[in-house]
C-alpha positions in Angstrom: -4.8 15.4 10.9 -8.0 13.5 9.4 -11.1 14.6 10.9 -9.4 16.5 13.5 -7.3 13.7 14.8 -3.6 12.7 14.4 -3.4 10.3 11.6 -0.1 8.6 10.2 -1.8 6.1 7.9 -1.6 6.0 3.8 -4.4 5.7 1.4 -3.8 3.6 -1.2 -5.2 3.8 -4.9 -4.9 2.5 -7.9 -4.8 3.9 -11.0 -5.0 2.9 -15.1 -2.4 3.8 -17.4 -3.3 7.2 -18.3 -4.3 7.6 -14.7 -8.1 8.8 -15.9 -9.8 6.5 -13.3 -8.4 6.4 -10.1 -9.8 3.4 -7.3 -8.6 3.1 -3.6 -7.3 0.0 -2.6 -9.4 -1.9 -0.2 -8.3 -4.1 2.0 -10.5 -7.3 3.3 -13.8 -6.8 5.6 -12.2 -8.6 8.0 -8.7 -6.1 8.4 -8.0 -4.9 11.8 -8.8 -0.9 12.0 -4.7 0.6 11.9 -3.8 -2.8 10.8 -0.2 -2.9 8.8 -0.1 -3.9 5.7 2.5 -6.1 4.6 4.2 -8.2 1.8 4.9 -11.5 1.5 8.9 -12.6 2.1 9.3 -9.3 3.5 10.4 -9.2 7.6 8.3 -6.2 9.4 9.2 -7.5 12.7 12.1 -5.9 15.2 14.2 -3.1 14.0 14.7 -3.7 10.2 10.9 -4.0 9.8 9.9 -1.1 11.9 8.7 2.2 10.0 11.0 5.2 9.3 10.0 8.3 11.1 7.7 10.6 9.8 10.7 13.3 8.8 12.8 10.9 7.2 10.3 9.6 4.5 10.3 12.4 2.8 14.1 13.1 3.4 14.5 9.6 2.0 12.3 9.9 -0.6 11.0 6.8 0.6 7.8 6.2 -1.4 9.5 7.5 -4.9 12.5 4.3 -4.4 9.2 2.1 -4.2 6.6 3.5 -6.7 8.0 1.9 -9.8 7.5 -1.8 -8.0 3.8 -0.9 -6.9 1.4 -2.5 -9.7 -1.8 -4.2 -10.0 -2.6 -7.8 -11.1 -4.0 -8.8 -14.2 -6.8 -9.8 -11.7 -7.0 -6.4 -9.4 -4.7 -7.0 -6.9 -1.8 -4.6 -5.5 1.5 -6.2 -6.0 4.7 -4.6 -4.5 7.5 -6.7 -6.9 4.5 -8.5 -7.8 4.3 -10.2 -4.4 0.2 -9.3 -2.9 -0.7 -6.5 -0.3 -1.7 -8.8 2.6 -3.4 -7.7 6.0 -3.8 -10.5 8.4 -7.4 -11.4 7.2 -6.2 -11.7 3.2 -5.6 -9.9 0.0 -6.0 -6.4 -0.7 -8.0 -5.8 -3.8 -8.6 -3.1 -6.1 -11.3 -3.0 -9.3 -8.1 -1.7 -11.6 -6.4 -4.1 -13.7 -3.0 -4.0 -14.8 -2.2 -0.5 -13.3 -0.3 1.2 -10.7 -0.5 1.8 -6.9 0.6 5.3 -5.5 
């Protein structure tokens, strides 16, 4: 729960190399509220894009297979296989450079 309501969202940040200054990712002004982020050449649509269920994410250990391919541009911006985090109104963004997304 986040402020007393059911919340199944992520918080991204961003961190430098020795992770002494951590950012959150921020996505455009113009993102939807609950808006899915995605990645470019990457289908989230029908069955294959749909996400896993809350209990197997952590039976997967879904987010640990993807951590390693979670970066940051030379210019700030949060790269999965260095492809952009993308909402429908644009880029995310993050004020790290050259770091890592968890």
């Amino acid at each position: 729960k986040l402020a007393g309501f059911p919340s199944h969202g992520m918080v991204l940040c961003a961190s430098n190399e020795d992770h002494s200054v951590v950012k959150l990712v921020s996505v455009p002004v113009e993102a939807k509220i609950g808006e899915r982020v995605t990645v470019p050449g990457f289908d989230f649509e029908g069955e294959e894009g749909a996400p896993f269920a809350e209990n197997k994410v952590g039976k997967k250990k879904v987010f640990e297979k993807i951590a390693p391919f979670l970066q940051t541009s030379e210019y700030g911006v949060p790269t999965f296989g260095g492809r952009p985090l993308l909402t429908s109104a644009g880029v995310c963004t993050s004020p790290i450079n050259k770091g890592s997304v968890s």
